[in-house]
PDB file of N, CA, C and O in Angstrom:
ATOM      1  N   UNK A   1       0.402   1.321 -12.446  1.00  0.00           N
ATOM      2  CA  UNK A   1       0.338   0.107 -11.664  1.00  0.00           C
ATOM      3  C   UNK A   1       0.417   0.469 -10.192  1.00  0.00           C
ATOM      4  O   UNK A   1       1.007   1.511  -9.906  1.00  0.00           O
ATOM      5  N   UNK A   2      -0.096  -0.252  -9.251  1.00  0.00           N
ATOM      6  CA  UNK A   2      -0.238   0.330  -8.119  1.00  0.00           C
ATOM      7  C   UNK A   2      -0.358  -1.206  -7.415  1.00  0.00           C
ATOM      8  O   UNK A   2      -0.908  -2.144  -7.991  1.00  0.00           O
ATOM      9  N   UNK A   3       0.280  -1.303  -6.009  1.00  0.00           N
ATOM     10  CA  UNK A   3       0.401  -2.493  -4.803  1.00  0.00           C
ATOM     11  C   UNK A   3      -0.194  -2.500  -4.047  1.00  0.00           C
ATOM     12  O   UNK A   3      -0.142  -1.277  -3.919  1.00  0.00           O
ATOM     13  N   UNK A   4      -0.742  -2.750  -3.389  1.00  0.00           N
ATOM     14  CA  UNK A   4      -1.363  -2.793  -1.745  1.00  0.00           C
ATOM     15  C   UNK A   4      -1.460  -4.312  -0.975  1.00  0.00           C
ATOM     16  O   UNK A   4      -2.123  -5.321  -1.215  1.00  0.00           O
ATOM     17  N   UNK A   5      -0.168  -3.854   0.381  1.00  0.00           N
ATOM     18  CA  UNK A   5      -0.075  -5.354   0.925  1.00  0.00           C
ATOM     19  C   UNK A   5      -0.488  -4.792   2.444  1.00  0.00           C
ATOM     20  O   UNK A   5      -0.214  -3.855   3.193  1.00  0.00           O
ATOM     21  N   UNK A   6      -1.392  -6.073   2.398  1.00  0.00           N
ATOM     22  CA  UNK A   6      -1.787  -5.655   3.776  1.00  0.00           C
ATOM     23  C   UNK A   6      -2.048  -6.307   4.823  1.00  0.00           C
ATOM     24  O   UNK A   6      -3.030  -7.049   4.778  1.00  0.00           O
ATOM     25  N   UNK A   7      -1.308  -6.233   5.989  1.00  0.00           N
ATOM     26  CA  UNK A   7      -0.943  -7.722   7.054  1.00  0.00           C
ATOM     27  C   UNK A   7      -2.115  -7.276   8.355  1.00  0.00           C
ATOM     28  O   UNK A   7      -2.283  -6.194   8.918  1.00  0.00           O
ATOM     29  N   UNK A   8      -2.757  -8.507   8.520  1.00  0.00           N
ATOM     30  CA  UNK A   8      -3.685  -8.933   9.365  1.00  0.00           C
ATOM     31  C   UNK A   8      -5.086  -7.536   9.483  1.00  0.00           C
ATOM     32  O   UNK A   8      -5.636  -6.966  10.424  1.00  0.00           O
ATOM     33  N   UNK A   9      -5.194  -7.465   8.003  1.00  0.00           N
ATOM     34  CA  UNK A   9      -6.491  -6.953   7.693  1.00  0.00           C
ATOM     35  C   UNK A   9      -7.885  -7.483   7.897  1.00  0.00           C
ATOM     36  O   UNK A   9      -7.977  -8.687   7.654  1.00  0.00           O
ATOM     37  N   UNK A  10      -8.984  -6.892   8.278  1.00  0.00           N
ATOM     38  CA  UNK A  10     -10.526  -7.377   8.464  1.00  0.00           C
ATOM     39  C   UNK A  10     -10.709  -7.866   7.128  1.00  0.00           C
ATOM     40  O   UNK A  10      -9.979  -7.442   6.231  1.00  0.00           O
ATOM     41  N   UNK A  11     -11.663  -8.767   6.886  1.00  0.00           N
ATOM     42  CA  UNK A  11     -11.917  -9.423   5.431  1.00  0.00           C
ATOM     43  C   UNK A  11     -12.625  -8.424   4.963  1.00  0.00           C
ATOM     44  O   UNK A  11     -12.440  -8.169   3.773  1.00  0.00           O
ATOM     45  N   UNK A  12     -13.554  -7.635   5.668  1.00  0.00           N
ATOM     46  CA  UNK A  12     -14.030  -6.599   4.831  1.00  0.00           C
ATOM     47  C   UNK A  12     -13.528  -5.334   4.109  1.00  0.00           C
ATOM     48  O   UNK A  12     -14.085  -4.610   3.283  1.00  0.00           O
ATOM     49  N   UNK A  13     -12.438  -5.293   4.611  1.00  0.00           N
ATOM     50  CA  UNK A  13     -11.722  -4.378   3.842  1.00  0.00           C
ATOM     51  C   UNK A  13     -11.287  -4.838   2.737  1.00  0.00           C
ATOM     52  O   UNK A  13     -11.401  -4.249   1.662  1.00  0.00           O
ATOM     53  N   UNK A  14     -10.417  -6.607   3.005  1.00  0.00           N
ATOM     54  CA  UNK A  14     -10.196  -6.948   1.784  1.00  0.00           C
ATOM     55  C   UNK A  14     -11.222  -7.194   0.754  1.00  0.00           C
ATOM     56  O   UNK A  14     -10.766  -7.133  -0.388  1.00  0.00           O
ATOM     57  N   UNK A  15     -12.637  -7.487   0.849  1.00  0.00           N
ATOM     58  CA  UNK A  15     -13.498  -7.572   0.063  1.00  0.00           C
ATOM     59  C   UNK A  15     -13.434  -6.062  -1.298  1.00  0.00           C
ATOM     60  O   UNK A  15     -13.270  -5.942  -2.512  1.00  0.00           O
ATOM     61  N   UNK A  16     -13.721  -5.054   0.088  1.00  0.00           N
ATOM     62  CA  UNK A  16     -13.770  -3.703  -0.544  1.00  0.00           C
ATOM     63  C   UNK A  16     -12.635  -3.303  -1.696  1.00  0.00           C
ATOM     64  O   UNK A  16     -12.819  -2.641  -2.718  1.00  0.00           O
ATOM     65  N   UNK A  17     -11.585  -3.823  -1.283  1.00  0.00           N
ATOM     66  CA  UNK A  17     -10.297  -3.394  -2.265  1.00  0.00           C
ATOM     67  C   UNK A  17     -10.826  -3.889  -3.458  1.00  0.00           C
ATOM     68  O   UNK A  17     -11.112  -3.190  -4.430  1.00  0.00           O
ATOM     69  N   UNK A  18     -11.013  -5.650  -3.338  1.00  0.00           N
ATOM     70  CA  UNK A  18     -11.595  -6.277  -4.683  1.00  0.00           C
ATOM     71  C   UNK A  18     -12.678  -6.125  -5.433  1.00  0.00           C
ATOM     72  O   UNK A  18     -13.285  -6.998  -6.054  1.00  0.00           O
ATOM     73  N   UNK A  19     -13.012  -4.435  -5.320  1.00  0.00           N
ATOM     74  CA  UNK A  19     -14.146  -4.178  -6.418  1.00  0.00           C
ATOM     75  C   UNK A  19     -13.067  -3.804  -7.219  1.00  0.00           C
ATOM     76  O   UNK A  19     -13.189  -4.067  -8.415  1.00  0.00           O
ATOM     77  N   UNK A  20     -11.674  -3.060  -6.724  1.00  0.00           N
ATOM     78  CA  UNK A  20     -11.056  -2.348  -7.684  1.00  0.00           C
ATOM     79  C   UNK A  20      -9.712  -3.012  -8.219  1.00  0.00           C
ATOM     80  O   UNK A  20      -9.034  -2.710  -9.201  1.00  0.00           O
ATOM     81  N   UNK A  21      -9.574  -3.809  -7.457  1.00  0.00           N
ATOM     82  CA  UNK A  21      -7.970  -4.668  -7.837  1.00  0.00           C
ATOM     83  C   UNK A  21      -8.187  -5.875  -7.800  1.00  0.00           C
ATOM     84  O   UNK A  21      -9.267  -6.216  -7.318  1.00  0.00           O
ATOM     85  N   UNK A  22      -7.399  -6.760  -8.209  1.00  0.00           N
ATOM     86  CA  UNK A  22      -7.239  -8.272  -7.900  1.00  0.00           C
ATOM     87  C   UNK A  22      -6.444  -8.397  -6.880  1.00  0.00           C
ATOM     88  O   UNK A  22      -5.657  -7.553  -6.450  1.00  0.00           O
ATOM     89  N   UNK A  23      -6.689  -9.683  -6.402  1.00  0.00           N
ATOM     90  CA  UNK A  23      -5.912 -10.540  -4.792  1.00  0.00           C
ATOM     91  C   UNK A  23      -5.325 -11.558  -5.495  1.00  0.00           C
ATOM     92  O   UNK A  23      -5.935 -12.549  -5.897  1.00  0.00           O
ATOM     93  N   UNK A  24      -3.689 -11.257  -5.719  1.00  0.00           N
ATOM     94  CA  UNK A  24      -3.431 -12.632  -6.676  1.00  0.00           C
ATOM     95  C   UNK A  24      -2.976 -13.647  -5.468  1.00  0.00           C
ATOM     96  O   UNK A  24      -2.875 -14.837  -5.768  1.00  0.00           O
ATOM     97  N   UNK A  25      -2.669 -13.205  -3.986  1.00  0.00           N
ATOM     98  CA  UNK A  25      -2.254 -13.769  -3.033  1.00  0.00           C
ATOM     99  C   UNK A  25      -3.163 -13.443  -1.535  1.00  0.00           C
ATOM    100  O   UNK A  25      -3.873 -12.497  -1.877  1.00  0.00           O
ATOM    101  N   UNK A  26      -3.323 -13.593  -0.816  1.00  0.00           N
ATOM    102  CA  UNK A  26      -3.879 -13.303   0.606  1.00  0.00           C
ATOM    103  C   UNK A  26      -3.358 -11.796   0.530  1.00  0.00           C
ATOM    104  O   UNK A  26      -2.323 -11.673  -0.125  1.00  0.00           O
ATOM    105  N   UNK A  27      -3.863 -10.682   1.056  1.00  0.00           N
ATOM    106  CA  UNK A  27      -3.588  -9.552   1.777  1.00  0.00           C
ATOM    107  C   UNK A  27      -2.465  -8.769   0.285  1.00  0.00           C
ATOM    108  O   UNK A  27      -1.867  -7.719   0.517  1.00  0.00           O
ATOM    109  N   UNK A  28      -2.382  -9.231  -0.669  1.00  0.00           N
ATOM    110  CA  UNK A  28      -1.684  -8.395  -1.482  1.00  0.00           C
ATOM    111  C   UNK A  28      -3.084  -8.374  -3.420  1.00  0.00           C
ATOM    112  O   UNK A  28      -3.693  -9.165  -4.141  1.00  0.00           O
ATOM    113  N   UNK A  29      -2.795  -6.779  -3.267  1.00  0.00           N
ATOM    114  CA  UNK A  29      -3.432  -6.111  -4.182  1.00  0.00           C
ATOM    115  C   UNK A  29      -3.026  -5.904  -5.181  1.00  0.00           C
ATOM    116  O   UNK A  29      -2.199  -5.007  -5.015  1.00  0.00           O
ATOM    117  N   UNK A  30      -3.087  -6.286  -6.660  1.00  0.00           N
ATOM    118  CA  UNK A  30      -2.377  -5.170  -7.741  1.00  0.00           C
ATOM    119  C   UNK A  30      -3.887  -4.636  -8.849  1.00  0.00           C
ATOM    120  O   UNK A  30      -4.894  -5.224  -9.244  1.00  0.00           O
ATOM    121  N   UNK A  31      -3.479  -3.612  -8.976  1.00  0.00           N
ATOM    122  CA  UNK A  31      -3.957  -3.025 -10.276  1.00  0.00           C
ATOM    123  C   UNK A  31      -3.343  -1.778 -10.707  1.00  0.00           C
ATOM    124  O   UNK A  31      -2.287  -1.148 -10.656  1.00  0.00           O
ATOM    125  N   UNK A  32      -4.517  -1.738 -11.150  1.00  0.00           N
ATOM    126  CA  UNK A  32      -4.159  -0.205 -12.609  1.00  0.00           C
ATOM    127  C   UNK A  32      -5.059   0.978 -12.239  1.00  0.00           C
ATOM    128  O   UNK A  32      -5.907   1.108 -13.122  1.00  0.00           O
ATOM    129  N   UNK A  33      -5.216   2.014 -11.136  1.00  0.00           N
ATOM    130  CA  UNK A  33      -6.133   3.071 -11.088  1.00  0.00           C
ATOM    131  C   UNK A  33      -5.498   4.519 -11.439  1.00  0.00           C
ATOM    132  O   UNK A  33      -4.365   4.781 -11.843  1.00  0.00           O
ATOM    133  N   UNK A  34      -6.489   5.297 -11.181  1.00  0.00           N
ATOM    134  CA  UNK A  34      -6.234   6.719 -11.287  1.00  0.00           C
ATOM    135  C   UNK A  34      -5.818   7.264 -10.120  1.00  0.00           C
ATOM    136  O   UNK A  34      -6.466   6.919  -9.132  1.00  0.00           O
ATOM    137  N   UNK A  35      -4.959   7.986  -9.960  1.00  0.00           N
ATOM    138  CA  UNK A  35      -4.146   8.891  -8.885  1.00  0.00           C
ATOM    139  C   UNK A  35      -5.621   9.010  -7.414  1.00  0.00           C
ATOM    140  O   UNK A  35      -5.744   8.474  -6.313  1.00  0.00           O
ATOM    141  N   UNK A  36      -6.470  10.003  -8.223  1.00  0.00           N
ATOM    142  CA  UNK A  36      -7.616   9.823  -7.042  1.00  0.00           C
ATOM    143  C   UNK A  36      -8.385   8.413  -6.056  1.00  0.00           C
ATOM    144  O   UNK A  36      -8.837   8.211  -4.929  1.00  0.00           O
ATOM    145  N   UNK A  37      -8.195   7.813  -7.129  1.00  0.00           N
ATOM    146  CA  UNK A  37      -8.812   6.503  -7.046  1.00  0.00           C
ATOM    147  C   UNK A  37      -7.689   5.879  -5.533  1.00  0.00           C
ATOM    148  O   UNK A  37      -7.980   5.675  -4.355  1.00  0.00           O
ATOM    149  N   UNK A  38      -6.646   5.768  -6.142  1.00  0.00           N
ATOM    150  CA  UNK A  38      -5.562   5.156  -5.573  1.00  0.00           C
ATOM    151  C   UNK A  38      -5.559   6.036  -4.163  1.00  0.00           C
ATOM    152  O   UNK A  38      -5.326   5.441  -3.111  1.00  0.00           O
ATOM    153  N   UNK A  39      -5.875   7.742  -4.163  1.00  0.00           N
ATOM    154  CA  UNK A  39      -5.828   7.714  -2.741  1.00  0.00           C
ATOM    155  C   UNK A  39      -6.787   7.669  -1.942  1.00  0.00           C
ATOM    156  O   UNK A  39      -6.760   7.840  -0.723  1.00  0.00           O
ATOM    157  N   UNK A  40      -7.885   7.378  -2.788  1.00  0.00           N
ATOM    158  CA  UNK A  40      -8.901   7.348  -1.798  1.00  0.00           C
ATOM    159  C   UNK A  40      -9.289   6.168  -1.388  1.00  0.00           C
ATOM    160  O   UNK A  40     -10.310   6.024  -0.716  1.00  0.00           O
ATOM    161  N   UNK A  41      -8.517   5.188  -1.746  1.00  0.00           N
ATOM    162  CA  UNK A  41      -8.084   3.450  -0.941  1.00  0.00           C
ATOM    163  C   UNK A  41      -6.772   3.600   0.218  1.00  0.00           C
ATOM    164  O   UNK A  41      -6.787   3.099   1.342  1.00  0.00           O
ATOM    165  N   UNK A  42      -6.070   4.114  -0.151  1.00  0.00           N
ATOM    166  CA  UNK A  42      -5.288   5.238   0.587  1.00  0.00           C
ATOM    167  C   UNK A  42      -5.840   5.117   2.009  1.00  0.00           C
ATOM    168  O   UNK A  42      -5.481   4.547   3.039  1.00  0.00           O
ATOM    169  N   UNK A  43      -6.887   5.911   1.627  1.00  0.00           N
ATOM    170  CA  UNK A  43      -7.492   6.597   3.088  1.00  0.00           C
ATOM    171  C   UNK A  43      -8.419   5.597   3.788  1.00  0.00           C
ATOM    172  O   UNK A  43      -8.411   5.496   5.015  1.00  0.00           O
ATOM    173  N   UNK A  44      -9.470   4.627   2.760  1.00  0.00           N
ATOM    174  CA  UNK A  44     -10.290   3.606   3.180  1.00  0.00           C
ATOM    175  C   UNK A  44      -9.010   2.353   4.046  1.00  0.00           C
ATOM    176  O   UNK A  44      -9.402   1.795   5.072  1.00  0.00           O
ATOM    177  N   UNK A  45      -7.672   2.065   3.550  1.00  0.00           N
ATOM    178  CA  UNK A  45      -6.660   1.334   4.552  1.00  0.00           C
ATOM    179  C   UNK A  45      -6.825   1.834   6.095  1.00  0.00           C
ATOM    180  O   UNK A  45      -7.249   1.238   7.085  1.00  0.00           O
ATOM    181  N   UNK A  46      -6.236   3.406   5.886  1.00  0.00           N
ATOM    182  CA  UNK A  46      -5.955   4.107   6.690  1.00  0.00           C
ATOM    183  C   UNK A  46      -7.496   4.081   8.201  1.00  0.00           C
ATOM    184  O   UNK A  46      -7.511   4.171   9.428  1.00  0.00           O
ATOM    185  N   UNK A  47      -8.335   3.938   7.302  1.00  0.00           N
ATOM    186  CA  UNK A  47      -9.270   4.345   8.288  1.00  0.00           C
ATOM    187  C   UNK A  47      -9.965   2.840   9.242  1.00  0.00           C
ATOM    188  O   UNK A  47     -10.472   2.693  10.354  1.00  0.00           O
ATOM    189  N   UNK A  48      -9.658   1.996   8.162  1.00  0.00           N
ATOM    190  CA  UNK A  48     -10.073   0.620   9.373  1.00  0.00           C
ATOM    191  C   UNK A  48      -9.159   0.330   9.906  1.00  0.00           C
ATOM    192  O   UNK A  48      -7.968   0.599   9.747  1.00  0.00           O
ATOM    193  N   UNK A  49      -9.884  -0.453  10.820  1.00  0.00           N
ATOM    194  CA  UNK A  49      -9.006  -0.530  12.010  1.00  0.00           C
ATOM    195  C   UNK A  49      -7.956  -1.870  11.757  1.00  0.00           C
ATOM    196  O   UNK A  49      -8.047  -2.805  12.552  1.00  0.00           O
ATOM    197  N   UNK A  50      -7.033  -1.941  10.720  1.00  0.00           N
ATOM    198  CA  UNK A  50      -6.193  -3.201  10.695  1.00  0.00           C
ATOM    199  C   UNK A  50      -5.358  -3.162  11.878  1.00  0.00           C
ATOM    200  O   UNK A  50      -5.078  -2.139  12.502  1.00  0.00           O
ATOM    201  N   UNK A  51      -5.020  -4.206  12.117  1.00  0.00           N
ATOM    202  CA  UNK A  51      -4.273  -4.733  13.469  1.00  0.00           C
ATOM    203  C   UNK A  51      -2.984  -4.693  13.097  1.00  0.00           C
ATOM    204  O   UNK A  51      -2.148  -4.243  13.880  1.00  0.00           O
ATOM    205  N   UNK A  52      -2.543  -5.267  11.549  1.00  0.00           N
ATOM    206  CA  UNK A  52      -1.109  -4.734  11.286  1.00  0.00           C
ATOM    207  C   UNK A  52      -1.003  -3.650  10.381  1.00  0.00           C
ATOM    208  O   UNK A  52      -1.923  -2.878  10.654  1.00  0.00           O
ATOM    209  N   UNK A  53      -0.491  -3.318   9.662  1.00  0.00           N
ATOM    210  CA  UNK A  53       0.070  -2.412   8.618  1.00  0.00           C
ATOM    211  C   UNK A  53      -0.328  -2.660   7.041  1.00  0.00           C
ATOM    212  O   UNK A  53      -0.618  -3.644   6.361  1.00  0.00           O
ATOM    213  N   UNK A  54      -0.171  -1.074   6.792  1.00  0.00           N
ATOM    214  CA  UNK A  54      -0.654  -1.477   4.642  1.00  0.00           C
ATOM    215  C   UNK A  54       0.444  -0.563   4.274  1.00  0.00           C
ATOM    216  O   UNK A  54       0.715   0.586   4.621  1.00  0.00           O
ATOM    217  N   UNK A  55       1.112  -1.585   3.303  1.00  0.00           N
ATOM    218  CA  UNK A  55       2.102  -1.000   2.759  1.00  0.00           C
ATOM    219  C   UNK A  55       1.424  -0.411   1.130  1.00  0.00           C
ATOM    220  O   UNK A  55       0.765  -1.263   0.535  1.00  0.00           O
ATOM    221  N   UNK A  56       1.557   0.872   0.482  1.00  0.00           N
ATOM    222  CA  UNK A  56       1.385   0.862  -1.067  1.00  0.00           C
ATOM    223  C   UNK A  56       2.378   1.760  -1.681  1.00  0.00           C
ATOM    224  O   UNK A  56       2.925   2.820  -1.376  1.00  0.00           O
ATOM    225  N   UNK A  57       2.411   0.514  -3.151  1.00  0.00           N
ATOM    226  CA  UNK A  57       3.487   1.095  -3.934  1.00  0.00           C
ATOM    227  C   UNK A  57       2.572   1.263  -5.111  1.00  0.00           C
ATOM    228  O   UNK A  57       1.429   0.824  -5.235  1.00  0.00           O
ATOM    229  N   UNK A  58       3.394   2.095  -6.091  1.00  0.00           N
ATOM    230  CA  UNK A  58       2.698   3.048  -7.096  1.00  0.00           C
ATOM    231  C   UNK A  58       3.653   3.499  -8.235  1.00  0.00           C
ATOM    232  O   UNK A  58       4.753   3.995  -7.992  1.00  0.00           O
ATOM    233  N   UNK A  59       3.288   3.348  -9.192  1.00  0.00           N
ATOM    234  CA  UNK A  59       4.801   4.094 -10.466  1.00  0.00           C
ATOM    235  C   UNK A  59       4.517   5.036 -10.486  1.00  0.00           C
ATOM    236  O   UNK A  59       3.368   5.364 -10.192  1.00  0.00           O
ATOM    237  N   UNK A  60       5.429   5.874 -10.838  1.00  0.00           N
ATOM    238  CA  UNK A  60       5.332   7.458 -11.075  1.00  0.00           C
ATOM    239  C   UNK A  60       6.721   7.741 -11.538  1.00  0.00           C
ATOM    240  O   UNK A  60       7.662   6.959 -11.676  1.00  0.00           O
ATOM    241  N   UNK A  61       6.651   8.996 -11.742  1.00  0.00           N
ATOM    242  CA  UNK A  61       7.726   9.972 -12.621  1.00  0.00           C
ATOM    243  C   UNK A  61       9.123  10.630 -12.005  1.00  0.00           C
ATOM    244  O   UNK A  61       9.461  11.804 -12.160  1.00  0.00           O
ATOM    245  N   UNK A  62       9.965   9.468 -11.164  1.00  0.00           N
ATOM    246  CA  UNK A  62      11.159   9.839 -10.375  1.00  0.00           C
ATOM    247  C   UNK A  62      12.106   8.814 -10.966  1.00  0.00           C
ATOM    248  O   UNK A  62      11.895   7.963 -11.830  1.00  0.00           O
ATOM    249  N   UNK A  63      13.269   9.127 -10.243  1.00  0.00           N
ATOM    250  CA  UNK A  63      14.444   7.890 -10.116  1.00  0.00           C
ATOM    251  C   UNK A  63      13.961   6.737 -10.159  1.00  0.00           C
ATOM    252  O   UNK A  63      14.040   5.995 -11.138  1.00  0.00           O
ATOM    253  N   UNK A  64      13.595   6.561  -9.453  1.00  0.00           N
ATOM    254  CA  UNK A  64      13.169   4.832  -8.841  1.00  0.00           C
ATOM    255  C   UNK A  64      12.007   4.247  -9.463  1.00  0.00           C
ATOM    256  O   UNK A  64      11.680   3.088  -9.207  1.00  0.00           O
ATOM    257  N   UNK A  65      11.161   5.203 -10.513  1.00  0.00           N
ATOM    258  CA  UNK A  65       9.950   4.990 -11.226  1.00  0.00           C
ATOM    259  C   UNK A  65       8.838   4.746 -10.450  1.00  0.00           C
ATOM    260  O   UNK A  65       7.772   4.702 -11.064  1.00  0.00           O
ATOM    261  N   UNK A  66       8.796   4.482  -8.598  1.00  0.00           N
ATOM    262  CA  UNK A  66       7.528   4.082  -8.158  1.00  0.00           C
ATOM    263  C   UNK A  66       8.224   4.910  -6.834  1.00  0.00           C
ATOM    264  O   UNK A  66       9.353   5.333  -6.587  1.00  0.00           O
ATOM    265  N   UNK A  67       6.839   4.899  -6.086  1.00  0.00           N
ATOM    266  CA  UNK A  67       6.964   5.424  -4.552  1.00  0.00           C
ATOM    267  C   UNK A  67       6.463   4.961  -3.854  1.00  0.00           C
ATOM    268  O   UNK A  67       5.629   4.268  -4.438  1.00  0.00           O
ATOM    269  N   UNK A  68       6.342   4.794  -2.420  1.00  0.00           N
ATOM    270  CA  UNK A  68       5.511   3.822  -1.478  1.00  0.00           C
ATOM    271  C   UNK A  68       5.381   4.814  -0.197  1.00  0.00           C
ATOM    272  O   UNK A  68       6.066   5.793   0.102  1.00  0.00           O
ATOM    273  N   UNK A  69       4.042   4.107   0.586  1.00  0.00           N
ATOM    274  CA  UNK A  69       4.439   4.496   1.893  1.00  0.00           C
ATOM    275  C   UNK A  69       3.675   3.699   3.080  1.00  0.00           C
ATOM    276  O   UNK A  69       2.684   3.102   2.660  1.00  0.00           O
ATOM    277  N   UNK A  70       3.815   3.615   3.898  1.00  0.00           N
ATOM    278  CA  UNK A  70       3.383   2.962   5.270  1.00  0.00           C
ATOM    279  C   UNK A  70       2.709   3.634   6.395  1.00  0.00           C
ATOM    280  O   UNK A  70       2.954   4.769   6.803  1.00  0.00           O
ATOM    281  N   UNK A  71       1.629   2.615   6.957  1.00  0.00           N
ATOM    282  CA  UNK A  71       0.801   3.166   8.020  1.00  0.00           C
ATOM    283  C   UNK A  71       0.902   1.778   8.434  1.00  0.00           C
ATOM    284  O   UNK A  71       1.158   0.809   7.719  1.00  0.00           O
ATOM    285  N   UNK A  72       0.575   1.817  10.167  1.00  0.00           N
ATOM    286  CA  UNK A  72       0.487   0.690  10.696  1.00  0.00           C
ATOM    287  C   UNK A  72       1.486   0.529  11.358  1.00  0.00           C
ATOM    288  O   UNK A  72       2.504   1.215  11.261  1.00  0.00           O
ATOM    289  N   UNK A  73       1.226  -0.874  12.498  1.00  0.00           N
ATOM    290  CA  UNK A  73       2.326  -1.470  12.775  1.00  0.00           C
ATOM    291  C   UNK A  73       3.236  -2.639  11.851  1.00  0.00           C
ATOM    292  O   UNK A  73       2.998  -3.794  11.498  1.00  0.00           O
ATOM    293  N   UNK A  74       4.224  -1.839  11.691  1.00  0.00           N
ATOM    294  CA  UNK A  74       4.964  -2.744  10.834  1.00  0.00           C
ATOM    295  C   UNK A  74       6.280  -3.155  11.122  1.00  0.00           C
ATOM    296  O   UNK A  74       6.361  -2.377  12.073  1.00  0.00           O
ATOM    297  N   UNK A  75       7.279  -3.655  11.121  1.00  0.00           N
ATOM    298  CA  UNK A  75       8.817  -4.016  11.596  1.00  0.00           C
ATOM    299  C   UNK A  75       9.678  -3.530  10.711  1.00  0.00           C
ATOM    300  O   UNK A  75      10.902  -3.583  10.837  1.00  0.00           O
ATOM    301  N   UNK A  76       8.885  -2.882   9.485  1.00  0.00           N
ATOM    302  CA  UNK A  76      10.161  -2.473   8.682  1.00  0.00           C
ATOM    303  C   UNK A  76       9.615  -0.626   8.462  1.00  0.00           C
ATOM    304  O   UNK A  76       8.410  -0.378   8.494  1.00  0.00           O
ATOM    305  N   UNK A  77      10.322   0.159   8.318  1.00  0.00           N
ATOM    306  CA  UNK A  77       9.872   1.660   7.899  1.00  0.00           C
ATOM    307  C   UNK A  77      10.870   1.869   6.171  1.00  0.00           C
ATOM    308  O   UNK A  77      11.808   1.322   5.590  1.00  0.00           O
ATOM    309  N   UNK A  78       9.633   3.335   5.891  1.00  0.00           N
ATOM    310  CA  UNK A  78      10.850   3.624   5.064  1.00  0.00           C
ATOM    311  C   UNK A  78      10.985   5.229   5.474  1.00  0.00           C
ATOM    312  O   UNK A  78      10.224   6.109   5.875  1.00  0.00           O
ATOM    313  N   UNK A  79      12.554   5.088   5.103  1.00  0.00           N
ATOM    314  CA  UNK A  79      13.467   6.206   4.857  1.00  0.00           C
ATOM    315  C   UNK A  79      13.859   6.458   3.512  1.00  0.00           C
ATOM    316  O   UNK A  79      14.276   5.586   2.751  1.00  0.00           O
ATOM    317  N   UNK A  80      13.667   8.136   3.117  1.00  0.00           N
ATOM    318  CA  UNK A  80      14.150   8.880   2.465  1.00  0.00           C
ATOM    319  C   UNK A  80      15.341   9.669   2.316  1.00  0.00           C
ATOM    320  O   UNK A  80      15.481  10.794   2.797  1.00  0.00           O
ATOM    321  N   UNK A  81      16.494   8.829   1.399  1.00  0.00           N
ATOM    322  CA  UNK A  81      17.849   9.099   1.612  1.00  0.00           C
ATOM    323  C   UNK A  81      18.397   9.920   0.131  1.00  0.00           C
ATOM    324  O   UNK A  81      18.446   9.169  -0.843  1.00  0.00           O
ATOM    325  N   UNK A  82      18.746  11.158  -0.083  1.00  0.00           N
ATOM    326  CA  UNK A  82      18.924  11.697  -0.947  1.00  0.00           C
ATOM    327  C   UNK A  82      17.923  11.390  -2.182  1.00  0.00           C
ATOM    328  O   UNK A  82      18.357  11.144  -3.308  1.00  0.00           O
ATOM    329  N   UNK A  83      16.772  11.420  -1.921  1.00  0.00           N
ATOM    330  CA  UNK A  83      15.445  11.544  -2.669  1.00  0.00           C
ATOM    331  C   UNK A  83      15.004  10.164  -3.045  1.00  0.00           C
ATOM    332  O   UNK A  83      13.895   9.989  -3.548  1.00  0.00           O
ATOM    333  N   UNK A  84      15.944   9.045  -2.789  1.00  0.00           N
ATOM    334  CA  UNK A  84      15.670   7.872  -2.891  1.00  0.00           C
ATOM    335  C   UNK A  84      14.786   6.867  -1.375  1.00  0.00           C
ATOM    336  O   UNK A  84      15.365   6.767  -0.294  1.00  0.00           O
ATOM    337  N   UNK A  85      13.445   6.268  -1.607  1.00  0.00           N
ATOM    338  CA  UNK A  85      13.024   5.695  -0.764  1.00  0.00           C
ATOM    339  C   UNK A  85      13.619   4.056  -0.425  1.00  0.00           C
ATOM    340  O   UNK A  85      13.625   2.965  -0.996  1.00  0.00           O
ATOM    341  N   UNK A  86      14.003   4.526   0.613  1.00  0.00           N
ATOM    342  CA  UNK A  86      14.671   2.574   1.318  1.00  0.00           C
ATOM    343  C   UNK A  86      13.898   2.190   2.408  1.00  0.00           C
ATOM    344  O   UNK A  86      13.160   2.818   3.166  1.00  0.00           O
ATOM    345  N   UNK A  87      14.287   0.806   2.309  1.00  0.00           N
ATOM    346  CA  UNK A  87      13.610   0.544   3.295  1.00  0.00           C
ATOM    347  C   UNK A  87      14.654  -0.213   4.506  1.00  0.00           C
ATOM    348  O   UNK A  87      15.584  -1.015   4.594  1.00  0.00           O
ATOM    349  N   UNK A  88      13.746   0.693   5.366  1.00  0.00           N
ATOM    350  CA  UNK A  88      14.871   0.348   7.144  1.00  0.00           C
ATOM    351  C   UNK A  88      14.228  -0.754   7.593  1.00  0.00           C
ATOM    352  O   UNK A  88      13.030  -0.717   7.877  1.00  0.00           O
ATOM    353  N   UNK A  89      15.003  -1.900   7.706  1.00  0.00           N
ATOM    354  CA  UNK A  89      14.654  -3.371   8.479  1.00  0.00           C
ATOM    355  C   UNK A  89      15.418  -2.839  10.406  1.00  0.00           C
ATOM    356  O   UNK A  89      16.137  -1.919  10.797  1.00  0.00           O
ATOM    357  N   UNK A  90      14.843  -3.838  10.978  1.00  0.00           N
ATOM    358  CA  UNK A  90      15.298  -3.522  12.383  1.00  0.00           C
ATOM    359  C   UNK A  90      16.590  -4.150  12.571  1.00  0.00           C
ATOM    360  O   UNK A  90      17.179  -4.039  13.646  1.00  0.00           O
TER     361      UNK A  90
END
């Protein structure tokens, strides 16, 4: 399972996501891909020019069962605190 939320994105990006995920809300993504798949949306976030931030979360094989990470301007970061990811509000 995999997230992608993404604040004050071009519609064309959001179009692009929705070949591969559903939009059950404005600017938030869920589905089901493959590791490659997942980063190479990854990188398609990364590379337009959003005005705010894309957050993505992802399950995998740790403590916490999922991992995330952030690009963008955003108000919240995360920190990695004894292998556990939190998230720092201001």
């Amino acid at each position: 399972m995999m997230v992608i939320i993404l604040k004050k994105a071009p519609v064309r990006l959001r179009g692009e996501l929705t070949r591969w995920l559903l939009e059950p809300r404005p600017g938030v993504f869920v589905g089901h891909v493959s590791a490659m798949v997942r980063d190479l949306l990854w990188k398609k976030c990364c590379e337009k020019e959003v005005a705010g931030g894309v957050l993505q979360i992802w399950t995998t094989n740790n403590e916490q069962h999922f991992a995330m990470r952030m690009y963008g301007k955003t108000d919240r970061s995360i920190v990695e605190l004894e292998g556990l990811q939190l998230i720092k509000m201001p």
